[in-house]
SENUMI-480908 format. One record per residue (C-alpha): residue number from 1; x, y, z; residue in one letter. Coordinates in nm, 3 decimals. Each point is the difference from the previous one (the first is absolute). Example, Ala and Ser with C-alpha at 12.3 -4.5 7.8 and 13.67 -1.06 7.14 Angstrom:
// SENUMI-480908
  seq     east    north       up  type
    1    1.230   -0.450    0.780     A
    2    0.137    0.344   -0.066     S
// end
This chain:
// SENUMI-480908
  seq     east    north       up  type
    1   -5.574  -10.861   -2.352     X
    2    0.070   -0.074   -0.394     X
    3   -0.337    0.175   -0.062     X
    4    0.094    0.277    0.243     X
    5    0.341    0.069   -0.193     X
    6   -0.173   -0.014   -0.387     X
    7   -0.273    0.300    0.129     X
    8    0.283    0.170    0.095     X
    9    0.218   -0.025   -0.271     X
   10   -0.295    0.067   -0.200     X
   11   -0.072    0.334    0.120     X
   12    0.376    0.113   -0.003     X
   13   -0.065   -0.115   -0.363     X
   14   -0.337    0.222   -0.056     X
   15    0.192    0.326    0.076     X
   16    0.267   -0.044   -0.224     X
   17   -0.313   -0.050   -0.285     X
   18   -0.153    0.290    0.182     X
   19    0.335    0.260   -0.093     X
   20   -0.022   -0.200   -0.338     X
   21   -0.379    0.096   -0.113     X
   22    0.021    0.348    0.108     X
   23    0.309    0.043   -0.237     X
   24   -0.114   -0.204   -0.240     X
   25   -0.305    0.225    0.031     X
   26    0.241    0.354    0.015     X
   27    0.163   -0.165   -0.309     X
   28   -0.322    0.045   -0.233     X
   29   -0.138    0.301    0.115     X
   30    0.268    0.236    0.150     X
   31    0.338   -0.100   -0.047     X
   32    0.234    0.256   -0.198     X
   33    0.068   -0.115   -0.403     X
   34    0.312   -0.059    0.007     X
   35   -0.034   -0.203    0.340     X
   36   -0.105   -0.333   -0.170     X
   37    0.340   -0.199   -0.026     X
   38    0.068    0.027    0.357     X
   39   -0.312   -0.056    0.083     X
   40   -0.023   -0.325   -0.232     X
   41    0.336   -0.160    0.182     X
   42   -0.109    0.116    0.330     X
   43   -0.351   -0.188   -0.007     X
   44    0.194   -0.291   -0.173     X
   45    0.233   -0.006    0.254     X
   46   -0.289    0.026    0.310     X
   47   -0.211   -0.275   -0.191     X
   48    0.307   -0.209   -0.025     X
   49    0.083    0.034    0.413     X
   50   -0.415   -0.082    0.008     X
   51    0.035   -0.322   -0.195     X
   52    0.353   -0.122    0.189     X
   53   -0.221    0.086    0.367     X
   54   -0.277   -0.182   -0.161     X
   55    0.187   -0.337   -0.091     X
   56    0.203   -0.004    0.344     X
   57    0.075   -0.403    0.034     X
   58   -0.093    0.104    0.402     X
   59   -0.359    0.046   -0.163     X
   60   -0.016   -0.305   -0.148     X
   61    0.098   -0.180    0.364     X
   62   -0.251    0.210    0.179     X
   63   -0.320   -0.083   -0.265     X
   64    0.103   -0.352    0.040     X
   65    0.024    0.028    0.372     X
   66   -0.351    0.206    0.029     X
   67   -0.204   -0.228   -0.250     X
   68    0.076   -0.281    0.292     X
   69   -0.177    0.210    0.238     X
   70   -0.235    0.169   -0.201     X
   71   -0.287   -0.202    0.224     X
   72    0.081    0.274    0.265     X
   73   -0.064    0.257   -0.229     X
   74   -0.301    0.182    0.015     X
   75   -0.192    0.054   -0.361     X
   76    0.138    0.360   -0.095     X
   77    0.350   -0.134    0.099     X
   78   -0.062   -0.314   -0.252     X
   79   -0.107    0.228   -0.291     X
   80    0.302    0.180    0.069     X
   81    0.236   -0.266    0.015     X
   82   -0.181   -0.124   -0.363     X
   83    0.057    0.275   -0.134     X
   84    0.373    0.059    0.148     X
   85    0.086   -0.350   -0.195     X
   86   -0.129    0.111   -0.324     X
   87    0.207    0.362    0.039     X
   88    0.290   -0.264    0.087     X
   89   -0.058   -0.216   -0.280     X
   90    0.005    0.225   -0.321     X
   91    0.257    0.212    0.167     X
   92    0.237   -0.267    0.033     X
   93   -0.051   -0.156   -0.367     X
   94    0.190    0.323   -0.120     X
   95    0.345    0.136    0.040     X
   96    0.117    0.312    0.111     X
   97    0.169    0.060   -0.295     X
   98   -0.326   -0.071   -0.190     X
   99   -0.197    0.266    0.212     X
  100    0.237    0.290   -0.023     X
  101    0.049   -0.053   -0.361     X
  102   -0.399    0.036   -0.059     X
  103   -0.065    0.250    0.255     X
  104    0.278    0.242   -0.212     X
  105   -0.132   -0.099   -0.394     X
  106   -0.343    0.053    0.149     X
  107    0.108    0.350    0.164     X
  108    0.167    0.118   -0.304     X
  109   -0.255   -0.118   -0.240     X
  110   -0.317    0.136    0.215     X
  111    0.225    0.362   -0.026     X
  112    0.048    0.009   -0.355     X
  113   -0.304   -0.075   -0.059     X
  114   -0.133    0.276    0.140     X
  115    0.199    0.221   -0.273     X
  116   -0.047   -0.206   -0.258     X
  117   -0.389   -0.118   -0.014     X
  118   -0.091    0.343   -0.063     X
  119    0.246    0.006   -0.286     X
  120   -0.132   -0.310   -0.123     X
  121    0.317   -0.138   -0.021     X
  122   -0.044   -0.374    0.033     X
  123    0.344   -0.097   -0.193     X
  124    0.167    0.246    0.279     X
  125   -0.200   -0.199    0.318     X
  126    0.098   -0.345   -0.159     X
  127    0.296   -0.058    0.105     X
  128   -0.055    0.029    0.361     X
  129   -0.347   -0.153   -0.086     X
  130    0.183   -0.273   -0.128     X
  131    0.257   -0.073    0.346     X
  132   -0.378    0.073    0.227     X
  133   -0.086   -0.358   -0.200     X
  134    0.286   -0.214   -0.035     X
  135    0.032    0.043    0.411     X
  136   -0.369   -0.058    0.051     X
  137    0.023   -0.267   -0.178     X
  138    0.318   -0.110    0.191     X
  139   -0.214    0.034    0.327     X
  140   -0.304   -0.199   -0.138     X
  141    0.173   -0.274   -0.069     X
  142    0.176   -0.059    0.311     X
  143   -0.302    0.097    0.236     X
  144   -0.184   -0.240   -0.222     X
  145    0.198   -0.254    0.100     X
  146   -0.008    0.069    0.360     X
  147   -0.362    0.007    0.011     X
  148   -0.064   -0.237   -0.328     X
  149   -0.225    0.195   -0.235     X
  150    0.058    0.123   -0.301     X
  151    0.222    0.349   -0.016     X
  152   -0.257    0.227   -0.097     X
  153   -0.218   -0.149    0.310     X
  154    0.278    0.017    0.268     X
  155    0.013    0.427   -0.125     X
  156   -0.432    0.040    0.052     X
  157    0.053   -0.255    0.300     X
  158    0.231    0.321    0.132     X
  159   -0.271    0.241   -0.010     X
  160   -0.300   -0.244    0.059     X
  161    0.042   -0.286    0.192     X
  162   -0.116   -0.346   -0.163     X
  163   -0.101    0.165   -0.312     X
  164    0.028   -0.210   -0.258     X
  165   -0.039    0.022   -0.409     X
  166   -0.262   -0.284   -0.056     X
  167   -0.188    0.237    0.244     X
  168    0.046    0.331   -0.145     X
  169   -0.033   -0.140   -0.363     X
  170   -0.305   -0.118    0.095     X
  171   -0.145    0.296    0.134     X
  172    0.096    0.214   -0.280     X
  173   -0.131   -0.233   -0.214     X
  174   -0.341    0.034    0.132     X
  175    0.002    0.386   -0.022     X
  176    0.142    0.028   -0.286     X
  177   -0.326   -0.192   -0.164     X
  178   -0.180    0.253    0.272     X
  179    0.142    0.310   -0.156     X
  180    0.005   -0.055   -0.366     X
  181   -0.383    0.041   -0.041     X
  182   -0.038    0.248    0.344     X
  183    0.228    0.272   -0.160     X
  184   -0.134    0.070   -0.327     X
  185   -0.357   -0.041    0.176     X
  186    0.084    0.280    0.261     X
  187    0.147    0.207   -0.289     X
  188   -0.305   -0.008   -0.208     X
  189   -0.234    0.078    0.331     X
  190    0.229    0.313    0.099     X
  191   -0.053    0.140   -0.348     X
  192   -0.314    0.110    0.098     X
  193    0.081    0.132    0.331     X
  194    0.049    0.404    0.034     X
  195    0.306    0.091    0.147     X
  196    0.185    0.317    0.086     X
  197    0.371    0.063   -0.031     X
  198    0.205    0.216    0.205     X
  199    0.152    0.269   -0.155     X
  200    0.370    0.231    0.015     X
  201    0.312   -0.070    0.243     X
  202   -0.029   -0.171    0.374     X
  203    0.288    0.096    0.201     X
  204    0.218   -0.220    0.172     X
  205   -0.067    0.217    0.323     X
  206   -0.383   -0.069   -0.020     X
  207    0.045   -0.357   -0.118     X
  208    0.204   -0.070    0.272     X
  209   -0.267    0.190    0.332     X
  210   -0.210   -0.197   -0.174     X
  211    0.214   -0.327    0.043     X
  212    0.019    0.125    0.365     X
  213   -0.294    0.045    0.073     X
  214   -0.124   -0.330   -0.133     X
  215    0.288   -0.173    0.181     X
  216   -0.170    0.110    0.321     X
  217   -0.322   -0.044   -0.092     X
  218    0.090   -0.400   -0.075     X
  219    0.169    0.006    0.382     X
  220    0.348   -0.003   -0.109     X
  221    0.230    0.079    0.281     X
  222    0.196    0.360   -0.104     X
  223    0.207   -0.098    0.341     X
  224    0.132   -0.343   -0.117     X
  225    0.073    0.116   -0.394     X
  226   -0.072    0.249   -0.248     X
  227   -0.013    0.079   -0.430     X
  228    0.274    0.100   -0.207     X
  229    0.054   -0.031   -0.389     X
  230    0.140   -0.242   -0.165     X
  231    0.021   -0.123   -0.376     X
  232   -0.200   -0.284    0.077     X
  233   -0.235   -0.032    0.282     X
  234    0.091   -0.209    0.299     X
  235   -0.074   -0.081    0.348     X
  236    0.311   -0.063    0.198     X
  237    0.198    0.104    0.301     X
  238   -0.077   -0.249    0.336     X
  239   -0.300   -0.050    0.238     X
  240    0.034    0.307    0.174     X
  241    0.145    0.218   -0.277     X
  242   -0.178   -0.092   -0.295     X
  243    0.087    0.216   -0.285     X
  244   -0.299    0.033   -0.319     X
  245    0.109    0.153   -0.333     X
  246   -0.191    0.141   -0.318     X
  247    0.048    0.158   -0.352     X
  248   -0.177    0.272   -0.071     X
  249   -0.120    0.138   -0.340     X
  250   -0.145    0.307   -0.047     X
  251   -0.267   -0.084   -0.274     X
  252   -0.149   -0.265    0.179     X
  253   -0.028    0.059    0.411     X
  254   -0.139   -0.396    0.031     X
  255    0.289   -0.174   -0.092     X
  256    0.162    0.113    0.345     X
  257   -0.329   -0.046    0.175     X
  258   -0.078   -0.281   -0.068     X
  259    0.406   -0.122    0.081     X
  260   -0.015    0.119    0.321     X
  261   -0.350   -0.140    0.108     X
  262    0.191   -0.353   -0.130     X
  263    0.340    0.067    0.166     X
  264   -0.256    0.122    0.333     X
  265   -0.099   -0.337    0.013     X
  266    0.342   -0.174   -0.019     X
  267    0.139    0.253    0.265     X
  268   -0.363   -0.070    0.252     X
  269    0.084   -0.409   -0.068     X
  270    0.390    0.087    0.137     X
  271   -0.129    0.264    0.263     X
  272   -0.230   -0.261    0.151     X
  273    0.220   -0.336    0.050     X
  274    0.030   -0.084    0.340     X
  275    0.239    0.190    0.219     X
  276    0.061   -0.283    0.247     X
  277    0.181   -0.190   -0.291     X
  278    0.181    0.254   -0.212     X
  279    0.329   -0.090   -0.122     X
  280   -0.059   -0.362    0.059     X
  281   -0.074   -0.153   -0.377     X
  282   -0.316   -0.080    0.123     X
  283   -0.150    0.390   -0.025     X
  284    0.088   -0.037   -0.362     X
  285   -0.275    0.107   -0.230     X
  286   -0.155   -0.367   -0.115     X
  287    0.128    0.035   -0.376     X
  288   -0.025    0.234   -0.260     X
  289   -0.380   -0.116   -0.069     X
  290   -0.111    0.081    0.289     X
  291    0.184    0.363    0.000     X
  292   -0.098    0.076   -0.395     X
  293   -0.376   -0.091    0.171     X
  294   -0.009    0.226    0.232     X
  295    0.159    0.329   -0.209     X
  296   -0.328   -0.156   -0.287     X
  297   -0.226   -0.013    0.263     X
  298    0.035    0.374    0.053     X
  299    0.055    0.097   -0.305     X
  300   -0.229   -0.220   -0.136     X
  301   -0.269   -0.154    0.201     X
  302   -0.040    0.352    0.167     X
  303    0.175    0.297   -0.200     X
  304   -0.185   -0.086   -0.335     X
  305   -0.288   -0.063    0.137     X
  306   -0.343    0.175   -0.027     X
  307   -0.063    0.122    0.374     X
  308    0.383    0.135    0.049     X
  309   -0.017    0.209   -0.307     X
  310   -0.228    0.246    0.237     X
  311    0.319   -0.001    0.220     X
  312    0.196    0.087   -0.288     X
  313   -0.227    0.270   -0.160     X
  314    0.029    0.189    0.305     X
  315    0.355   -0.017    0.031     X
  316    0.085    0.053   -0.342     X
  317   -0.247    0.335    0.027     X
  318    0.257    0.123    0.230     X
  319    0.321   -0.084   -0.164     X
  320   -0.078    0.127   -0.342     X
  321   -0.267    0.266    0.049     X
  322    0.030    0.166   -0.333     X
  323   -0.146   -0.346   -0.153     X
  324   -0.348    0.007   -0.143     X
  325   -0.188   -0.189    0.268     X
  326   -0.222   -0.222   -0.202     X
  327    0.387   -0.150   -0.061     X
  328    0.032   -0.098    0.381     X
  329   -0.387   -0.133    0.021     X
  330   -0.017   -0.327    0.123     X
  331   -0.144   -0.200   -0.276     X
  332    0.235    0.191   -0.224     X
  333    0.310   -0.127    0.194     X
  334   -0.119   -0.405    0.013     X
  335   -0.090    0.047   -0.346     X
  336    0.377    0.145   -0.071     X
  337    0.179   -0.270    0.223     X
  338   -0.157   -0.279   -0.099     X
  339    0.078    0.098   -0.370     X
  340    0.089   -0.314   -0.158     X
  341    0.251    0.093   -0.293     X
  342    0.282   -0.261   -0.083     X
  343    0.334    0.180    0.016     X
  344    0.374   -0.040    0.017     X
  345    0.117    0.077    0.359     X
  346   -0.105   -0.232    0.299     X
  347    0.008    0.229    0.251     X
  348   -0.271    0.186   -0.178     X
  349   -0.238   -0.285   -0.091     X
  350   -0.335    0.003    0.075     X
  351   -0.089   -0.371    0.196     X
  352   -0.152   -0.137   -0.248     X
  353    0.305   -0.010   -0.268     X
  354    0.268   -0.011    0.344     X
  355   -0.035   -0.356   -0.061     X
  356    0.146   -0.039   -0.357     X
  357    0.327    0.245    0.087     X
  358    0.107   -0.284    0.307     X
  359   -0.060   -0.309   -0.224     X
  360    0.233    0.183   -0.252     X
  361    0.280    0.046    0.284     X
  362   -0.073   -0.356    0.098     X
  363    0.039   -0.192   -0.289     X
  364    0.283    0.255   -0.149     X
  365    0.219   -0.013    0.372     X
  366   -0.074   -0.392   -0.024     X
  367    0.163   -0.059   -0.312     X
  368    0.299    0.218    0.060     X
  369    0.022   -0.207    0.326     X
  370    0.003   -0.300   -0.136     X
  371    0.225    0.108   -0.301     X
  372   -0.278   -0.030   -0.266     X
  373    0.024    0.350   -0.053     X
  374    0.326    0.262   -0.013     X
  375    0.060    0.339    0.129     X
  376    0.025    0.123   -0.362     X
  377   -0.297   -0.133   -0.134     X
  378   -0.257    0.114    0.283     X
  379   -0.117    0.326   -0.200     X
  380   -0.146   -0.159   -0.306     X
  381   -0.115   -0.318    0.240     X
  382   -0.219    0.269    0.202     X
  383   -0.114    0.226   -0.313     X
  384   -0.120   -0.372   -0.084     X
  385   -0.175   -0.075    0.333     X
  386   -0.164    0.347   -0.020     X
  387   -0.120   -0.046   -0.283     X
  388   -0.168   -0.362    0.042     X
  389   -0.093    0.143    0.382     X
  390   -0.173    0.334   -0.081     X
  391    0.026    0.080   -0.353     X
  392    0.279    0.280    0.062     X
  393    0.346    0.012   -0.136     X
  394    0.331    0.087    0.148     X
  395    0.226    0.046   -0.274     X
  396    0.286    0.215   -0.040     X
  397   -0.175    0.119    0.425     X
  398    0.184   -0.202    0.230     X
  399   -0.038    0.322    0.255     X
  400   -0.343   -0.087   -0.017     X
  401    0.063   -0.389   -0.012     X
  402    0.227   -0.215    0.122     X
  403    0.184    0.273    0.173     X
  404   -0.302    0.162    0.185     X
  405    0.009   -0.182    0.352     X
  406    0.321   -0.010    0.241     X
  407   -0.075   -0.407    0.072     X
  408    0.269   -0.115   -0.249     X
  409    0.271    0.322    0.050     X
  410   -0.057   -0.110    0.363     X
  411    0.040   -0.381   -0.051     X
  412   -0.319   -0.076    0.127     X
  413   -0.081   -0.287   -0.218     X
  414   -0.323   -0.205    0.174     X
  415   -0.191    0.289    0.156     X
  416   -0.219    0.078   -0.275     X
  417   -0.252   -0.274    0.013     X
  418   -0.037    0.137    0.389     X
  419   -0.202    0.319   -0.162     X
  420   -0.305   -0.238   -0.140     X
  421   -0.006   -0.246    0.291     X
  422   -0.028    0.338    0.221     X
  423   -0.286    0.084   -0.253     X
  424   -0.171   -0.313    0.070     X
  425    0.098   -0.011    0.364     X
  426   -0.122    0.390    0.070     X
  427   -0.381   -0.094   -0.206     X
  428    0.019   -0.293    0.206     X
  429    0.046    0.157    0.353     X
  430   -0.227    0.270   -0.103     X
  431   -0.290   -0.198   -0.062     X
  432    0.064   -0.171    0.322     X
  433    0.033    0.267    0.238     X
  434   -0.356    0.169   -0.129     X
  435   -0.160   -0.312    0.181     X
  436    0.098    0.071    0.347     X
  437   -0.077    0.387   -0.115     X
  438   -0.317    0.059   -0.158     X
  439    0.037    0.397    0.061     X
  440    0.339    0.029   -0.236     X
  441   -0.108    0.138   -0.325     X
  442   -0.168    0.290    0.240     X
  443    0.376    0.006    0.211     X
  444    0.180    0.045   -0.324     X
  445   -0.212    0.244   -0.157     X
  446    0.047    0.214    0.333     X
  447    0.363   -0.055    0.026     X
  448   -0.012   -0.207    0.301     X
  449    0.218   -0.268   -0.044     X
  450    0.049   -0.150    0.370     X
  451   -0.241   -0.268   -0.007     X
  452    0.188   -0.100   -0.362     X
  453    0.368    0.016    0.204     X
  454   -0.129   -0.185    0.316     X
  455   -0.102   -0.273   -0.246     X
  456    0.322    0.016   -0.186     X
  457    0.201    0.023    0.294     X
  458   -0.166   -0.296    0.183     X
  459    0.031   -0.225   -0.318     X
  460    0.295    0.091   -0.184     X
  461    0.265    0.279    0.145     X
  462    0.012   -0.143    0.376     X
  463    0.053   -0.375   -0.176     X
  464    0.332    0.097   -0.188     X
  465    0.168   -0.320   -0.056     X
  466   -0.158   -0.171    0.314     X
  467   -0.212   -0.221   -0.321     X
  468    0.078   -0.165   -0.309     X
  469   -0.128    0.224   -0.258     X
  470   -0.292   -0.209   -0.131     X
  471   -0.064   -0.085    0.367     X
  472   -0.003    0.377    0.066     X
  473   -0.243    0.059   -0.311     X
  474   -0.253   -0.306    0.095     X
  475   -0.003    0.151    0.339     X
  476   -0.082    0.330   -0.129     X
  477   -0.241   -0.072   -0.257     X
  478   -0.109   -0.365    0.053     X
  479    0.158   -0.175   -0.317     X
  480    0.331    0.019   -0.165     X
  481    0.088    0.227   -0.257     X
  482   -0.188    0.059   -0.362     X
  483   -0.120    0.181   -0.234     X
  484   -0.349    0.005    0.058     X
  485   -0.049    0.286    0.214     X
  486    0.214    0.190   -0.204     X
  487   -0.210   -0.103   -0.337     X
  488   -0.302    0.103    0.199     X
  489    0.153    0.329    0.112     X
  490    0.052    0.105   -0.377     X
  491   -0.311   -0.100   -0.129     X
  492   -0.204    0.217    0.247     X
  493    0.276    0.329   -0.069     X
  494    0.024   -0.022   -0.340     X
  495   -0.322   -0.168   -0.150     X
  496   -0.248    0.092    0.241     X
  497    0.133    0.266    0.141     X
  498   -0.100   -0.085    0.362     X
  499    0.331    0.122    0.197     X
// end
């Protein structure tokens, strides 16, 4: 009966998150200018009536009640009471007080600094840069004493459950001695490769049929969601309304292709998690490493790859027709998105520098966390990191620097890390799934993808939070997490130019 009462308060719960994404979503693509205050107190207000349903004592009576009976449960009713007792746990080590007051800073912070990044105003942003912190750092510290880990590990333990910093230090450790050597060795090699550049203006119209059409051709589901524009890209919206942005710029169409082939494989992860259990916590996607793997397995694994650049040449024949075609010819187009070129902006890395841009957010976010490091001082800290990282500077740019990415404005401290282990986690499931299907690399370069999504959707969508994530990854793949596939993965891309 306890159980019985937690589904259903569970799914009364899901549809009030349900009118909250959607104008969450309305609020960073559509909403009118000078809508933005309202809008800030009324999602405050609806996250604060979230958090006071979410810490009901009743719940607390009814977890106790069904963890006495859980024997009667059957194992999709377990996972879901697991993971129903971790919602209840870090929801109830913060006050409503606490939540309202974060989810307004972060509203009105993520707003202005949508004006004032392109200004480049970081002494404008830093005020409300510096209230995003001091409440983040509020909330750290009392969900890490609820759950006993350090603050900055209670935040990534938010976005990726049981993720740890021993773990991730580790990990970037080990790449970081990867990449140092790889990147100036793929440099050198590209030197001598010929390559083409596209010339004039793409227009948004074209860029975005062509968004379209790959959508489709990647099986997203135009009936359950759709693309809109946003200043950053995004996949939002719910299960059966999932709502993709991009960015487009006209002097270079593949910076929106190649976002919405990414967000595509976010929105096919939340399109695909079983029906039977939505709005029951244990539909969840299984952490943000697992959902950053699957948008980098598309975009990745697949859309950088050498057999689905003869998808793209044809497709890119049609939406730019006025473009020289040796441009569009396949080996032209791996040779052009494989480019390895260390730059400034994340979201426009090539994979092989991706790496360096997260363990800058990680250690920089870490040590504002922790109080190491203050809102004021994170410009010249990153024009630092940069510079040790990749050899670029940042001074006097914080558009292009520590102002570039929404994750802070946002007060999403802990997600970053969640980008590499999806790196590592979308080389790893890749490699795996070509096992069972010894015909992919011919599948991909024809644009037939179902054998890919069958494997996917047997593995990892249809699992949600059913496992443990490193259960759910050892299941998949046959070992737990590393970073040898994705080592492996480079070295054949970028040295021998296999893939």
């Amino acid at each position: 009966m306890s159980y019985q009462l937690l589904e259903t308060h569970h799914r009364r719960l899901s549809r009030f998150r349900h009118l909250e994404a959607i104008a969450s979503w309305d609020e960073a693509t559509m909403m009118a200018p000078q809508g933005g205050a309202e809008r800030g107190e009324a999602l405050a207000t609806l996250r604060g009536y979230l958090h006071g349903q979410s810490t009901l004592p009743a719940l607390g009576e009814w977890l106790a009640a069904a963890s006495q009976d859980e024997r009667n449960l059957d194992p999709w009713q377990r996972a879901n009471l697991r993971e129903m007792r971790r919602e209840w746990r870090r929801a109830t080590a913060l006050g409503q007080d606490l939540v309202e007051a974060m989810a307004l800073a972060e509203s009105r912070s993520e707003q202005a600094w949508r004006k004032l990044r392109p200004a480049n105003d970081f002494a404008g942003f830093l005020p409300l840069f510096r209230d995003v912190v001091r409440l983040k750092r509020e909330a750290a510290q009392a969900l890490g004493q609820e759950l006993g880990l350090d603050p900055y590990d209670a935040l990534m333990d938010g976005f990726e459950p049981g993720l740890r910093t021993p773990t991730i230090s580790a990990l970037f450790a080990r790449l970081r001695a990867f990449l140092t050597p790889l990147i100036p060795r793929a440099v050198e090699l590209q030197r001598s490769e010929p390559m083409e550049t596209s010339q004039g203006s793409f227009s948004e119209e074209r860029q975005r049929w062509l968004g379209t059409e790959l959508m489709r051709r990647l099986g997203f589901d135009f009936a359950r969601g759709r693309l809109d524009t946003s200043h950053h890209p995004f996949c939002g919206g719910v299960p059966s309304d999932v709502r993709i942005t991009t960015r487009y710029d006209r002097a270079d169409y593949t910076k929106s292709m190649m976002s919405v082939i990414h967000e595509t494989g976010h929105a096919k992860y939340e399109q695909n998690l079983p029906a039977r259990w939505i709005g029951q916590p244990v539909a969840n996607p299984r952490g943000m490493s697992i959902h950053e793997g699957q948008s980098l397995f598309f975009e990745m694994q697949v859309g950088r790859s050498r057999p689905f650049t003869d998808v793209l040449a044809s497709l890119l024949a049609q939406a730019f027709p006025d473009q020289p075609s040796r441009i569009f010819a396949p080996e032209n187009l791996f040779r052009h998105l494989t480019r390895v070129e260390p730059g400034l902006i994340r979201v426009n890395a090539d994979e092989v520098t991706y790496p360096c841009h997260i363990i800058l957010r990680f250690e920089l976010e870490r040590a504002l966390i922790e109080g190491r490091l203050e809102p004021e001082d994170v410009p010249e800290a990153w024009n630092a990191a940069m510079k040790d990282l990749l050899g670029l500077s940042t001074a006097g740019n914080d558009r292009d620097g520590c102002m570039q990415d929404v994750h802070w404005p946002a007060g999403l401290f802990g997600y970053f890390p969640a980008y590499t282990l999806g790196a590592l986690t979308a080389a790893q499931l890749f490699q795996a799934a070509q096992r069972p299907l010894p015909e992919l690399t011919l599948q991909i370069r024809r644009g037939d993808l179902a054998s890919l999504d069958d494997w996917l959707r047997t593995n990892v969508w249809s699992q949600a939070s059913f496992l443990l994530t490193d259960d759910l990854v050892t299941r998949a793949t046959g070992k737990s997490l590393d970073t040898v596939a994705f080592e492996q993965h480079l070295e054949a891309r970028y040295l021998r130019r296999e893939q």
